[in-house]
KEKE-3310 file (N, C-alpha, C; in steps of 0.2 Angstrom, whole numbers, plus 5000, padded with zeros to 4 digits):
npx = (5138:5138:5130:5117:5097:5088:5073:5058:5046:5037:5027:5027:5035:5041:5045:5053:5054:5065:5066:5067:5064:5068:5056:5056:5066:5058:5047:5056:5060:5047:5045:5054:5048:5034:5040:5045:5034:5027:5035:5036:5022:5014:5023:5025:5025:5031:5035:5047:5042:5045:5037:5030:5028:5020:5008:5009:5011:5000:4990:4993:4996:5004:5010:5010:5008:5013:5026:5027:5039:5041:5050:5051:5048:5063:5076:5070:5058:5066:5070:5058:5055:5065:5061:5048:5053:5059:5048:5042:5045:5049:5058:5065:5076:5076:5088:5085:5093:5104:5110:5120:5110:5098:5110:5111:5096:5097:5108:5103:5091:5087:5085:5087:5093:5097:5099:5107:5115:5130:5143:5154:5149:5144:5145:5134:5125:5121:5119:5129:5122:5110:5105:5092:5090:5099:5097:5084:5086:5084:5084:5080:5069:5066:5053:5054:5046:5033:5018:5017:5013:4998:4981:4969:4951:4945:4953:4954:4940:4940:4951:4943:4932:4939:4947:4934:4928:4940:4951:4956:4972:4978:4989:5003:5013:5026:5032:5043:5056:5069:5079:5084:5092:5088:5078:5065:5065:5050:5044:5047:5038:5026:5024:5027:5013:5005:5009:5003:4987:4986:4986:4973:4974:4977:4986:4991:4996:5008:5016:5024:5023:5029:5037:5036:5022:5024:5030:5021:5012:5017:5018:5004:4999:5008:5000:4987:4969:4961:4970:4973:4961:4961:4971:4973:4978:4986:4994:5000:4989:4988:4986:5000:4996:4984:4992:4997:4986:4984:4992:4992:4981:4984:4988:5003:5019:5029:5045:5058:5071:5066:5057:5041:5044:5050:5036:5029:5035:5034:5021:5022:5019:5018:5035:5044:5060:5068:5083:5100:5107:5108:5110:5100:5103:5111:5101:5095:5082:5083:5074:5066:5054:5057:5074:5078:5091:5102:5110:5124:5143:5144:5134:5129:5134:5131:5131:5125:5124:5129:5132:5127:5113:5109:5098:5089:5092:5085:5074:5054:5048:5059:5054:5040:5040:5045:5036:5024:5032:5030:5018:5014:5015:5003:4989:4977:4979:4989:4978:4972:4983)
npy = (4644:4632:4614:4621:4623:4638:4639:4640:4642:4636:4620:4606:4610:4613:4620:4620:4628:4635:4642:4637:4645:4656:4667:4681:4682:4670:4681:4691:4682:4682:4690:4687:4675:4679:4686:4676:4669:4679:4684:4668:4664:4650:4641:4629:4632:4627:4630:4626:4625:4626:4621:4634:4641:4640:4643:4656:4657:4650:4652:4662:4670:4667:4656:4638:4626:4620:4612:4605:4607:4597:4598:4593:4579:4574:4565:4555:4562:4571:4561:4558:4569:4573:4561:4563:4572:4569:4561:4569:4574:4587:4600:4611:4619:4631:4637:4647:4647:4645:4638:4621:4608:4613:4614:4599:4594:4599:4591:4581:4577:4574:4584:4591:4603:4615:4628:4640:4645:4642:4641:4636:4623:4625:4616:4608:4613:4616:4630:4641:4651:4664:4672:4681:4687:4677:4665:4665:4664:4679:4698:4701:4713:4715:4723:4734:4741:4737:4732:4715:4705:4697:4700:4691:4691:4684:4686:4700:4702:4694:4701:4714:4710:4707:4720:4729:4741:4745:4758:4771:4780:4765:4753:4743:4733:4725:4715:4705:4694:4684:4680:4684:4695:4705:4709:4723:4728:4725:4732:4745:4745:4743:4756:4763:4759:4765:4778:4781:4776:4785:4797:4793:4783:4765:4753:4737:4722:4711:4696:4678:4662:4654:4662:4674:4678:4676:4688:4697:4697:4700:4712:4718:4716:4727:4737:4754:4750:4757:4760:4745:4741:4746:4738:4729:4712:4703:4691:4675:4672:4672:4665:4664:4672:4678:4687:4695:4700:4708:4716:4725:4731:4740:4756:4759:4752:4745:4739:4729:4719:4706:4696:4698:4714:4714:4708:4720:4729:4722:4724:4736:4746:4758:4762:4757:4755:4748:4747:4741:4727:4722:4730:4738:4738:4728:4717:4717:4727:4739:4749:4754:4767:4774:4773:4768:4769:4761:4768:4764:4760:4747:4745:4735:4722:4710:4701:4690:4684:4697:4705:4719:4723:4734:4738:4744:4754:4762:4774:4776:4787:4794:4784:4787:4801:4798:4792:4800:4808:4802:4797:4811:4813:4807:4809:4806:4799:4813:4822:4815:4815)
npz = (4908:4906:4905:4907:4902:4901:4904:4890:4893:4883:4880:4893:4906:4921:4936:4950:4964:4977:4993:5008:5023:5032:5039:5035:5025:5016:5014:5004:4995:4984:4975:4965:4963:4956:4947:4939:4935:4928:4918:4910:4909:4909:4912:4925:4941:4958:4975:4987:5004:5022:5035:5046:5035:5023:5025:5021:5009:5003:4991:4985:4967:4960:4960:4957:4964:4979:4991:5005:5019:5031:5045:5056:5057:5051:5047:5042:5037:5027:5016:5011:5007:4996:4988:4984:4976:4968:4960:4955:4941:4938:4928:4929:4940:4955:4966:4979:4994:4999:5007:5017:5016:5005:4994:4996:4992:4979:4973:4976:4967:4955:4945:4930:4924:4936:4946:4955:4971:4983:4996:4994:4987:4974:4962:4961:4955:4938:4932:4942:4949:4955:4948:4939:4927:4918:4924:4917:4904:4897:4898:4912:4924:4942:4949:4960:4964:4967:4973:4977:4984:4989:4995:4999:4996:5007:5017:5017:5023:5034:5042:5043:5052:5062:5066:5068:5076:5080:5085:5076:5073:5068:5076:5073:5083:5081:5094:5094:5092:5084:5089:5108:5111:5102:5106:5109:5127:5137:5146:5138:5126:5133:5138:5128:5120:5128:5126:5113:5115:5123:5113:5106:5098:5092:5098:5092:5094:5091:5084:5085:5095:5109:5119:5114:5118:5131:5132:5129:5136:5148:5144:5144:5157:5163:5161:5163:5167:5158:5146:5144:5139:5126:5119:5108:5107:5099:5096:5093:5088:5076:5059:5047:5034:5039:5049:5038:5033:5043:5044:5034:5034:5043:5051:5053:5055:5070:5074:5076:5072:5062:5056:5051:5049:5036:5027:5032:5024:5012:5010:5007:5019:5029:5041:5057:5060:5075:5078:5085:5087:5075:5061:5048:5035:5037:5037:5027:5028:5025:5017:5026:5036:5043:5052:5070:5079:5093:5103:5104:5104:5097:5090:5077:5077:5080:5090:5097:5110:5117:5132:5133:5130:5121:5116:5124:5127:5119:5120:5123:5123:5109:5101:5102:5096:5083:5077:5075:5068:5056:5053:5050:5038:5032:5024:5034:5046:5050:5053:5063:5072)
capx = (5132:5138:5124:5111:5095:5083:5065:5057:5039:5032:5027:5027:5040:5038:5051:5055:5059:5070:5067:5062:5064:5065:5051:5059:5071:5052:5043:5059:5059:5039:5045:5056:5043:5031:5042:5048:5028:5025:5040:5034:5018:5015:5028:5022:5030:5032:5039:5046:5043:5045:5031:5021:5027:5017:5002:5008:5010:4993:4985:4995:4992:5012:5012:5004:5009:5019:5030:5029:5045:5041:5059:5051:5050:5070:5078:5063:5057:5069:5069:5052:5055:5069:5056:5042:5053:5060:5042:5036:5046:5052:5062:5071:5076:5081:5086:5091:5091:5109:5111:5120:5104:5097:5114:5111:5092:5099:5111:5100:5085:5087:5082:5093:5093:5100:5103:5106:5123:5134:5148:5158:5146:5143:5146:5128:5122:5125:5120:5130:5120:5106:5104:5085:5089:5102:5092:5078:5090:5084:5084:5072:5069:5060:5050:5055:5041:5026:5015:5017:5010:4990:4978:4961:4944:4943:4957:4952:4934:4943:4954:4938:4928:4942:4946:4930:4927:4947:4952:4961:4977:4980:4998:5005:5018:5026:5036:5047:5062:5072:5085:5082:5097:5085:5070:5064:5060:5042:5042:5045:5033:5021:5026:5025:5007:5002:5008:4999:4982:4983:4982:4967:4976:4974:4990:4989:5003:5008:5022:5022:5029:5027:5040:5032:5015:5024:5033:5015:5006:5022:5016:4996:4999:5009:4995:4980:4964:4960:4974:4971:4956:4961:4975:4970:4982:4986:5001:5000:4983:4986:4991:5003:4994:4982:4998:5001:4980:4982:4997:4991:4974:4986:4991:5009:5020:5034:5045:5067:5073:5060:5051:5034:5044:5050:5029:5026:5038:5032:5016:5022:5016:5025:5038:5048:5064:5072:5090:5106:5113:5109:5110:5096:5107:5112:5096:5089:5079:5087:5069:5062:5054:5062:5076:5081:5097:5104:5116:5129:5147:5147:5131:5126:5139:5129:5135:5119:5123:5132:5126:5124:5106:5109:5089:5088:5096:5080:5067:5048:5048:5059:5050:5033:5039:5047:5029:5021:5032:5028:5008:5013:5015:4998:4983:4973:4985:4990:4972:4971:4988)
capy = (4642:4622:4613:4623:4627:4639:4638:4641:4645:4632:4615:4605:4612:4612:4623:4619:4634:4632:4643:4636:4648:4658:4671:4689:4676:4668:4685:4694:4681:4682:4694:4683:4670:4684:4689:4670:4668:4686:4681:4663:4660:4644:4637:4627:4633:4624:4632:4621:4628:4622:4624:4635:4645:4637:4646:4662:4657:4647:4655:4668:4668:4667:4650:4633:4622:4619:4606:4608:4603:4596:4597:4590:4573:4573:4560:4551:4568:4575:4556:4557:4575:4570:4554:4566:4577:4565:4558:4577:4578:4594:4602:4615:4619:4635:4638:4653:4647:4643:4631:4615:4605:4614:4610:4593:4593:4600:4587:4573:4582:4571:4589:4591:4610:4616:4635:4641:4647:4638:4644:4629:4617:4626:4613:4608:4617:4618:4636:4644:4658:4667:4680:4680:4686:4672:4658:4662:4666:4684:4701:4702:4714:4715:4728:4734:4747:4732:4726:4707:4698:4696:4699:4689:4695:4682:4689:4707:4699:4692:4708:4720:4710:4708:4725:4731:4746:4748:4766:4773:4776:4756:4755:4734:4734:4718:4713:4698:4693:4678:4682:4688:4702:4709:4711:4728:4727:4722:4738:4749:4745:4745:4765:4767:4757:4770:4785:4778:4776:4793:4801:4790:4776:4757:4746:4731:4717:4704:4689:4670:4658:4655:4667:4679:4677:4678:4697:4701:4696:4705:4720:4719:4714:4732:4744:4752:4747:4760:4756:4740:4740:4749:4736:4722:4707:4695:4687:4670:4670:4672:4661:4671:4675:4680:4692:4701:4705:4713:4721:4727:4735:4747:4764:4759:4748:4747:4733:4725:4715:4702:4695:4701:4718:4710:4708:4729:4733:4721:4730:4746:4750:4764:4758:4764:4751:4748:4743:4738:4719:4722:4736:4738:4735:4719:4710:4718:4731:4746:4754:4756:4774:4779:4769:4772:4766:4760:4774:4758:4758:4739:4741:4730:4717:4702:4697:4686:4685:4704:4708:4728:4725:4740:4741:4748:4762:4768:4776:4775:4794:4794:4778:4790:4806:4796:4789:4806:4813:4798:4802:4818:4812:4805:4813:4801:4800:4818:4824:4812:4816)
capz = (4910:4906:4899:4909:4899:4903:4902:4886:4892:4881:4883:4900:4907:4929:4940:4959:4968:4983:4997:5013:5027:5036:5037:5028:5016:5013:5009:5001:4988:4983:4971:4961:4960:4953:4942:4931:4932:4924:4910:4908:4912:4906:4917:4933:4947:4963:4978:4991:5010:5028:5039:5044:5029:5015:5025:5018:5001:5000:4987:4979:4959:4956:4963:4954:4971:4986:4990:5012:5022:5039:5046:5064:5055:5052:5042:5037:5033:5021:5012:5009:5002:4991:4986:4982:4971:4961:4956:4952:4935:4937:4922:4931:4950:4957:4973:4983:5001:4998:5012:5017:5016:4999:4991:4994:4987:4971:4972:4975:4964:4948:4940:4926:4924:4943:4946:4962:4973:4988:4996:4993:4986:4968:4957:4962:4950:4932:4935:4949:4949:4957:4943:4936:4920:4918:4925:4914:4898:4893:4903:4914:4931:4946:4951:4967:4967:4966:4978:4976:4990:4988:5000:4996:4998:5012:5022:5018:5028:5042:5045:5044:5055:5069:5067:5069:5081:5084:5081:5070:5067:5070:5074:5074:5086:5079:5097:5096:5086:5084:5097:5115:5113:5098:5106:5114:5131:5136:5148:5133:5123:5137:5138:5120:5120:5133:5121:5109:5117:5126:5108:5103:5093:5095:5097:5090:5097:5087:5084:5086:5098:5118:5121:5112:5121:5137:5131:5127:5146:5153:5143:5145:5164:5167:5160:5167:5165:5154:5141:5144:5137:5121:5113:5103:5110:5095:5097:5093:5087:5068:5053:5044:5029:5043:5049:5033:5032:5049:5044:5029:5039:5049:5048:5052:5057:5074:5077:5074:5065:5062:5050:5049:5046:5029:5026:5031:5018:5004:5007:5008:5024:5035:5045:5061:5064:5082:5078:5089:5085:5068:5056:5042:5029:5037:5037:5020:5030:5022:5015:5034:5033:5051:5059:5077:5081:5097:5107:5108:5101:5095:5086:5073:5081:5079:5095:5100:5118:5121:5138:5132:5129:5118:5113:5130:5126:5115:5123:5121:5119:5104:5096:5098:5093:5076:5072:5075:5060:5052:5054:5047:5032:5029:5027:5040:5053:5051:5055:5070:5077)
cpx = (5132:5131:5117:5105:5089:5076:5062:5050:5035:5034:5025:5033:5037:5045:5051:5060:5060:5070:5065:5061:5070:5059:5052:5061:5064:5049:5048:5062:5054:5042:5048:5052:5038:5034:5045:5038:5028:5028:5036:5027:5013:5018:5025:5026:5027:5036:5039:5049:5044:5038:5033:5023:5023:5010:5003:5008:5005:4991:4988:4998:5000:5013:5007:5002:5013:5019:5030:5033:5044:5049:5055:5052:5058:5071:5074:5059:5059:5070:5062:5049:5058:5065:5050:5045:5055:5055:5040:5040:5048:5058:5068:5070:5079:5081:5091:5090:5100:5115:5114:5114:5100:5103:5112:5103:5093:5101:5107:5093:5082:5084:5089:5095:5092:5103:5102:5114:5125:5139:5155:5155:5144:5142:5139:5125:5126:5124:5121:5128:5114:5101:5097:5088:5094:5098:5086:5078:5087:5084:5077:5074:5064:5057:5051:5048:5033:5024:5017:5013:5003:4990:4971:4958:4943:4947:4955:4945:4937:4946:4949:4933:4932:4945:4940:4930:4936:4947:4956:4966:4977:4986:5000:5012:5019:5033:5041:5052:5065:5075:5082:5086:5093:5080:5068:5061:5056:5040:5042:5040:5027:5020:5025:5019:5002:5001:5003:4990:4980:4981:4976:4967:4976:4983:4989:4997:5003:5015:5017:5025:5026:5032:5038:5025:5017:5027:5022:5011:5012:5020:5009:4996:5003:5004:4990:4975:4960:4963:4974:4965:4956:4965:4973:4978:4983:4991:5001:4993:4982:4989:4994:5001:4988:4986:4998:4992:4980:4988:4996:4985:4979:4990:4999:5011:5026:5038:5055:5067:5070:5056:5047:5037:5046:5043:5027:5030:5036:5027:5015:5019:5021:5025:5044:5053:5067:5076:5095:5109:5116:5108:5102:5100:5111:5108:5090:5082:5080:5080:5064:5063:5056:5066:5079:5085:5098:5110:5122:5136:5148:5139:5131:5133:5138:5131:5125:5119:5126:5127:5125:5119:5106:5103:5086:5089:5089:5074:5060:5047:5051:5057:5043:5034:5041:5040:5025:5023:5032:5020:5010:5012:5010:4992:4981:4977:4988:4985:4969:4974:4987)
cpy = (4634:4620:4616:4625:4632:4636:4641:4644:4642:4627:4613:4605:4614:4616:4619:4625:4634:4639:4643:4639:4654:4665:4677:4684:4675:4675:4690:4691:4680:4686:4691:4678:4671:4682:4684:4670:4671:4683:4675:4661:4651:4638:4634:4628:4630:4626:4627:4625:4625:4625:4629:4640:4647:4643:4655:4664:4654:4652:4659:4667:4667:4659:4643:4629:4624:4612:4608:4603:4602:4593:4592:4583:4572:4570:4557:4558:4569:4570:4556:4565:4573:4563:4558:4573:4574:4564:4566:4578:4584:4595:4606:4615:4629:4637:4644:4653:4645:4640:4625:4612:4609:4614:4603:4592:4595:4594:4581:4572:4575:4578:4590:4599:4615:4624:4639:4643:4643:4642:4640:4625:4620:4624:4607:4609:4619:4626:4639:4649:4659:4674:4678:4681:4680:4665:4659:4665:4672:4690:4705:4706:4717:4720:4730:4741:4743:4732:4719:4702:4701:4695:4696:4693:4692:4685:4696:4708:4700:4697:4713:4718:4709:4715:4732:4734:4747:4754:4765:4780:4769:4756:4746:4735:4726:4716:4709:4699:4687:4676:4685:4697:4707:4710:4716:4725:4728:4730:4745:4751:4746:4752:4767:4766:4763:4776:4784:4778:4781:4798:4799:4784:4771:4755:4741:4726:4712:4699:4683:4669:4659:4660:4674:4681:4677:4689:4699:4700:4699:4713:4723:4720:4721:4741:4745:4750:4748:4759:4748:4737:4739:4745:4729:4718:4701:4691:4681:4667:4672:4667:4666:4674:4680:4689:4697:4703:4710:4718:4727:4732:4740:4753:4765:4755:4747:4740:4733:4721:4708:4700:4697:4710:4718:4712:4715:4730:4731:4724:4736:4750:4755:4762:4760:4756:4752:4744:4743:4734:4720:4729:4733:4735:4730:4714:4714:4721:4740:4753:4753:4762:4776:4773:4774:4767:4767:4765:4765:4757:4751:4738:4738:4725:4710:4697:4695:4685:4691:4703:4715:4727:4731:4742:4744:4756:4767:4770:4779:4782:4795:4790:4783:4796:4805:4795:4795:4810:4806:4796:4808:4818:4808:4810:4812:4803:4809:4824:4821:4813:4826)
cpz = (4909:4901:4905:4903:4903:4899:4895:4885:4887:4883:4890:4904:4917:4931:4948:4962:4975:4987:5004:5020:5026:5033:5032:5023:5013:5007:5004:4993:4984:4977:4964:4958:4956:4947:4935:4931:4929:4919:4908:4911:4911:4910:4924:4937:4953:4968:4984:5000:5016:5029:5045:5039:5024:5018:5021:5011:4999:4997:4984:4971:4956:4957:4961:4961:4974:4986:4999:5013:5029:5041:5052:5063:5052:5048:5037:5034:5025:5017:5007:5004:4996:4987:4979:4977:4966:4957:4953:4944:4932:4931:4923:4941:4950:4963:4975:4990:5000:5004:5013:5014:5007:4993:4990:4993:4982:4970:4970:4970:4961:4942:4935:4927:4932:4940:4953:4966:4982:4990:4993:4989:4979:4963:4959:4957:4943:4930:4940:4948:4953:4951:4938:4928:4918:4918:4919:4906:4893:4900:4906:4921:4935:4947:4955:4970:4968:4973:4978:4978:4989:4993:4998:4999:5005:5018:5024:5024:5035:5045:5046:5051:5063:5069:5069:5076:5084:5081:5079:5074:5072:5069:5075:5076:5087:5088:5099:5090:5090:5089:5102:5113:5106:5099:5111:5122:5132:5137:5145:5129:5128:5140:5131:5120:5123:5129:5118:5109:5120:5119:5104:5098:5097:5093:5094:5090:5091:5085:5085:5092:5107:5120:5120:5116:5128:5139:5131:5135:5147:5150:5145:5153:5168:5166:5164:5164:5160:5146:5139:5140:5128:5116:5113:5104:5102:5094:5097:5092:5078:5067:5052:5039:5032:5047:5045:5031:5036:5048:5039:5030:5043:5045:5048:5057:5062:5074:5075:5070:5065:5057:5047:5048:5040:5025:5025:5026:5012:5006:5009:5012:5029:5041:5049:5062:5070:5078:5083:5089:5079:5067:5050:5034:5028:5034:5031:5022:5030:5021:5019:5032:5038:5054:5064:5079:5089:5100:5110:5101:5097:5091:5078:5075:5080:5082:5101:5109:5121:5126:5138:5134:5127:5115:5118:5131:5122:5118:5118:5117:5112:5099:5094:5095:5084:5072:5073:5070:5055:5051:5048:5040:5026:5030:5033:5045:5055:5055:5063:5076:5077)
residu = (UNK:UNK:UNK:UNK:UNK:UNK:UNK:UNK:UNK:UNK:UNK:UNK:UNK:UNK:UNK:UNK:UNK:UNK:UNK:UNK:UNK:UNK:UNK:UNK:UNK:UNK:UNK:UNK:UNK:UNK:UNK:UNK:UNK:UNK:UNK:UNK:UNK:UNK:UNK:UNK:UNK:UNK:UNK:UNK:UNK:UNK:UNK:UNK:UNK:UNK:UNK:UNK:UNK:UNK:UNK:UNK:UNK:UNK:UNK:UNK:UNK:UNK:UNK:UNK:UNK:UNK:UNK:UNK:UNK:UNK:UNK:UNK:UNK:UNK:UNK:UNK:UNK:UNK:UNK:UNK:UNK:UNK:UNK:UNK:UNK:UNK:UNK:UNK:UNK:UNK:UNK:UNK:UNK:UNK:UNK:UNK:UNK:UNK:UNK:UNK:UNK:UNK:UNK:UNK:UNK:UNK:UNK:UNK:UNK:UNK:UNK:UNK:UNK:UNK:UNK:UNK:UNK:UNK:UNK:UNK:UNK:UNK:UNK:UNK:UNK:UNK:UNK:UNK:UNK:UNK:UNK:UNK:UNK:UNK:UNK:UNK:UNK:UNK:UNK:UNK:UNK:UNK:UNK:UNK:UNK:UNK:UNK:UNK:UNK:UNK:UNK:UNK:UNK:UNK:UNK:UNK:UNK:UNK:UNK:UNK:UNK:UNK:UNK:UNK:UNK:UNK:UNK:UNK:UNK:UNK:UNK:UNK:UNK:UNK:UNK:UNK:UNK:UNK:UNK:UNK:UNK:UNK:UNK:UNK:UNK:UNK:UNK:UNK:UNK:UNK:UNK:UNK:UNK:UNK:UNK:UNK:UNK:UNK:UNK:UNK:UNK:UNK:UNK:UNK:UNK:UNK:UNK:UNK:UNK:UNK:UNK:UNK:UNK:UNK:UNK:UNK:UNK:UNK:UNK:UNK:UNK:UNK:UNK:UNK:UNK:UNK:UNK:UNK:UNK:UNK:UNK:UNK:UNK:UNK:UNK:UNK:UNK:UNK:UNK:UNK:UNK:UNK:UNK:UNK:UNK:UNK:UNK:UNK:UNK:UNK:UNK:UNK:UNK:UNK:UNK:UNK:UNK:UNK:UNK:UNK:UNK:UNK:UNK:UNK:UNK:UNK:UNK:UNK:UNK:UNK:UNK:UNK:UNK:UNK:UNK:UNK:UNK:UNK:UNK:UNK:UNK:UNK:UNK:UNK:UNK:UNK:UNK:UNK:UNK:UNK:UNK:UNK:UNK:UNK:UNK:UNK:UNK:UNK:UNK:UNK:UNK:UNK:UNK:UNK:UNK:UNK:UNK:UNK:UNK:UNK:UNK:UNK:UNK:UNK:UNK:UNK:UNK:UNK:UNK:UNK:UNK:UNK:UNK:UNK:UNK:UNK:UNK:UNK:UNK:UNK:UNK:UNK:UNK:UNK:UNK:UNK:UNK)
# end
């Protein structure tokens, strides 16, 4: 451990916790940050995010502050970050984004107490490690059965009043993914959306981004008028803590490899994966309650431009007959379907 010390839980003692993106990495570390508050609560913890991340950790009771990291500002950015962490005082750092660029904030920290992992760049850290109980020098483990992520009263508001008069079961057909070669065709979804609506449930669309928003008008744009009527369009119309109330209000949840499905799983909502590039057990999506794999030799390839388009291969029909025994096994949804 070198001269690492842990935290001791008394006194004024401040952490810097280092994961600034992306969206799943974001929420699939929520649970660590939980878990040194729980141990030590005492400790100020400070988690340091890019934007628009921080909107999903405003507020939740594991976290003292934020530290945001506007990458768009670039150099003079990342100086005025490095400026703003030197003056906080921090006592420890730990970082699990184990990145170029998070290597060299440890580096330049001034924190004395560094614990965090590199491929090459390890000696960054007087603890190379990642291991909670280690970092926080007794044995300590996560819960992997928790809820973690907090829904306020005000979001629980905002999700009941935009929800209001949708039917039930409410399905969030999270549409978008990072990559093109990982994202279902629009004209599927717009056949599953149909299923969906003929047995008396609500769609509900969602993602970010201008790409996203144009899958989502290629999908609204091939229904009838009748369906059309029935799905709740929200693609680019939440914050993300906004996200995880609406996601958190549904009866279940469809989508790839993605982020916001990261989110259904911290709130343990039931969840149908499409796979093909990736594997589930690649992208830390292993405890999806139904995956349906792509009929394609070379999946999980993580070949970002393959021309297969191997998500094609899955058809709408076998997406709604999964989520029908996935209903089954709710009361609600099983009385519906």
């Amino acid at each position: 451990m070198g001269n690492y010390r842990p935290p001791d839980g008394i006194g004024e003692e401040r952490l810097l916790f280092i994961r600034y993106s992306a969206l799943g990495d974001v929420v699939r570390a929520i649970p660590v940050v939980a878990t040194i508050k729980k141990t030590f609560p005492a400790l100020h913890i400070t988690w340091l995010l890019e934007r628009p991340f921080d909107e999903l950790i405003q507020g939740q009771p594991y976290v003292d502050d934020m530290l945001v990291w506007d990458r768009k500002l670039g150099l003079k950015g990342f100086w005025g970050l490095i400026q703003s962490i030197r003056r906080s005082n921090f006592t420890h750092l730990v970082s699990i984004q184990g990145t170029d660029r998070s290597a060299m904030i440890a580096l330049l920290s001034g924190i004395k107490n560094r614990a965090g992992r590199h491929d090459w760049a390890s000696f960054v850290y007087n603890l190379p490690r990642e291991d909670i109980s280690q970092i926080l020098g007794r044995p300590v483990t996560i819960d992997r059965s928790r809820v973690y992520y907090k829904i306020s009263d005000e979001l629980k508001s905002f999700r009941n009043d935009l929800l209001c008069g949708i039917s039930f079961p409410r399905i969030a057909c999270i549409i978008g993914a990072s990559k093109p070669v990982k994202r279902w065709p629009a004209c599927n979804w717009a056949e599953l959306a149909e299923m969906i609506v003929s047995m008396g449930g609500s769609p509900i669309l969602i993602g970010h981004g201008e790409e996203e928003k144009n899958i989502a008008r290629e999908i609204m744009s091939t229904l009838t008028n009748g369906v059309y009527k029935k799905i709740l369009d929200l693609v680019g119309k939440l914050k993300l803590n906004e996200m995880a109330a609406i996601i958190d209000g549904c009866d279940a949840i469809i989508g790839g490899d993605t982020g916001p499905m990261h989110l259904a799983l911290a709130l343990k909502r039931p969840t149908i994966g499409i796979f093909g590039p990736t594997l589930p057990e690649q992208v830390g999506l292993s405890e999806i309650n139904c995956k349906i794999m792509a009929s394609c030799p070379l999946a999980g390839c993580q070949k970002w431009n393959c021309p297969n388009k191997c998500l094609s291969s899955i058809q709408p029909a076998e997406v709604f007959k999964a989520l029908l025994r996935l209903c089954a096994n709710t009361n609600y949804m099983s009385k519906t379907f």
